[in-house]
C-alpha positions, -999 to +999 in steps of 0.1 A: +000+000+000+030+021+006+042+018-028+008+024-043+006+058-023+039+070-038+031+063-071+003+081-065+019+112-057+041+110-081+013+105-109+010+141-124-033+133-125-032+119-089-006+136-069-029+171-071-054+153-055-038+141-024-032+170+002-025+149+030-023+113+041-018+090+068-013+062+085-035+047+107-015+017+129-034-017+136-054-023+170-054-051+189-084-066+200-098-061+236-109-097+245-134-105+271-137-145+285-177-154+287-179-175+317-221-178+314-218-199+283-230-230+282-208-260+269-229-264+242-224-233+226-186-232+233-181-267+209-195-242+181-173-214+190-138-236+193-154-253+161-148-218+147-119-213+160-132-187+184-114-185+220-128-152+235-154-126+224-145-093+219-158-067+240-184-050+228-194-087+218-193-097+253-213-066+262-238-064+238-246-103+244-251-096+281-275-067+276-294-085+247-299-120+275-314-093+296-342-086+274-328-050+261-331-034+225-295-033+215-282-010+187-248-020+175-226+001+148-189-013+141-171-017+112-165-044+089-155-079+100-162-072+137-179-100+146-215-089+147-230-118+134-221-139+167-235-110+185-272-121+173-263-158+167-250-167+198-284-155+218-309-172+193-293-204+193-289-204+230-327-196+232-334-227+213-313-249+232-335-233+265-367-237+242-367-251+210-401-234+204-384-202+201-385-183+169-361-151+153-371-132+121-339-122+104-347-088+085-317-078+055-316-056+026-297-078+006-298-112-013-264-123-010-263-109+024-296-134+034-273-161+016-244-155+039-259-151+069-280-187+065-243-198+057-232-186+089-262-197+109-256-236+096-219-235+103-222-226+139-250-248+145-236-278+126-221-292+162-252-291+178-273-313+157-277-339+184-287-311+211-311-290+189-324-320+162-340-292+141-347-309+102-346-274+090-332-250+117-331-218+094-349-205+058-348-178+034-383-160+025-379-136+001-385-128-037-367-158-048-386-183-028-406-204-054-443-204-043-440-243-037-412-236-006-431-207+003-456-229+013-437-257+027-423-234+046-454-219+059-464-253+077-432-256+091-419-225+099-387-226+110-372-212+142-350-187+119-367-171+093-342-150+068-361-120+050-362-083+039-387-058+044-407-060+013-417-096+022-424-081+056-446-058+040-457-080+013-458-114+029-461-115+066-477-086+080-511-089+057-512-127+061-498-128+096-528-152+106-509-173+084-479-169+106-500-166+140-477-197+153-442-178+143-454-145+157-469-159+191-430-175+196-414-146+186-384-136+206-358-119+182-359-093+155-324-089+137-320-059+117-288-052+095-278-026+073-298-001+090-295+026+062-312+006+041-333-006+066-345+032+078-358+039+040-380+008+034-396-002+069-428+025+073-448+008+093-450+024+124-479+027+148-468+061+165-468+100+149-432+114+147-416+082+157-406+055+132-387+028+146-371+000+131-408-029+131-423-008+153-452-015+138-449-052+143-458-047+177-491-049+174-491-088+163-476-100+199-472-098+235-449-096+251-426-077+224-394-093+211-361-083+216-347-059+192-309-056+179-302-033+150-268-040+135-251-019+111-210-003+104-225+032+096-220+052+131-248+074+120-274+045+119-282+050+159-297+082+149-329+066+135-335+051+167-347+073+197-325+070+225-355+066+251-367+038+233-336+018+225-313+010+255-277+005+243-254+014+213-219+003+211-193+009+186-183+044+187-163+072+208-136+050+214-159+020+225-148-002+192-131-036+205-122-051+173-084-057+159-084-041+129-050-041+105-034-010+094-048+016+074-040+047+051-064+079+050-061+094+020-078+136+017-087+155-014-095+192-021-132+202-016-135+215-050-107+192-067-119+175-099-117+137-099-096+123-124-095+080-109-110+073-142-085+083-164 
């Protein structure tokens, strides 16, 4: 990266462009040992190599086991996928009635995330003997799995908020079973996630599913995931408990990185 930086500057198109760089060091990692997991779930973490949780990990798990509305807005590859998965799949070893509705913008993102969900659960067959533990309900879903799908729900179901809109909420006497068990709503991308979800049941206040609420009692658990520090905003601070990620609360080791500034008013040129 070094080398590419120079050769930047010494590019007569390029070098105008930069009027200051620098480089930002790799962090270590601030690591946190969970003694309140069970043995269960630690065969899936060693099975994925995982030792210790970072600690906003750590934190946001505890908070999200005491029934609070987490918001949580880190970067890239800093492990908030276990922050949801870990919960859920503890909740179905406690009660395998349990149910999580998995809300994400984007396709492959749905794709990776079932990915995710099987691989950590793939040591637990025996404990949670689920014949289809987790399923994808969006667009894509021909109408023949839709259905199969809608008399066995499973206890993870992966979609985006236009099936919300489309699918569940008008026909949710079709998912009465799924809503009554509901425990966890996972939102990520929140960006996205703050321009397509308009249902909500309050004036001025529009809430990631707020408007869901009216289908169950008592309310699930919310946790609203995103790496945009600004995605908090959207929800108000009186009704969601925690945030974690920013003002120097980021636990994640990160490599080393090089910030690169342009003039304001400096014409682009990458394309030539």
């Amino acid at each position: 990266m070094q080398h590419f930086l120079e050769n930047l500057k010494k590019n007569r198109y390029y070098a105008p462009q930069i009027v200051y760089h620098h480089r930002i060091p790799p962090q270590e990692g601030k690591w946190i040992k969970e003694e309140q997991i069970s043995p269960a779930l630690i065969k899936s973490l060693n099975n994925l190599h995982i030792k210790a949780l970072y600690a906003h990990q750590a934190l946001a798990i505890q908070k999200i086991r005491q029934g609070e509305n987490v918001v949580v807005a880190t970067p890239t590859a800093s492990g908030k996928t276990l922050i949801y998965t870990l919960p859920v799949v503890e909740s179905l070893l406690q009660d395998p009635k349990t149910k999580a509705l998995y809300i994400f913008p984007l396709k492959a993102l749905e794709q990776d995330q079932l990915k995710a969900l099987q691989q950590f659960i793939a040591p637990l067959d025996s404990e949670l003997n689920l014949p289809m533990p987790a399923a994808i309900y969006d667009g894509d879903t021909s109408s023949y799995r839709r259905q199969k799908i809608r008399e066995v729900i499973p206890p993870v179901l992966i979609t985006n908020p236009d099936m919300v809109h489309l699918s569940l909420l008008p026909f949710h006497t079709q998912w009465s079973s799924f809503f009554q068990n509901l425990r966890y709503v996972i939102f990520r991308r929140t960006p996205y996630i703050s321009r397509n979800l308009r249902f909500a049941p309050y004036p001025n206040y529009a809430p990631p599913g707020a408007g869901l609420r009216i289908l169950w009692r008592p309310p699930p658990i919310y946790c609203v995931f995103s790496y945009h520090s600004q995605s908090p905003r959207i929800c108000r601070k009186d009704n969601w408990s925690t945030f974690y990620g920013s003002g120097g609360k980021r636990s994640a080791s990160t490599g080393k990185k090089f910030f690169i500034s342009q003039p304001h008013d400096f014409p682009l040129y990458l394309s030539r």
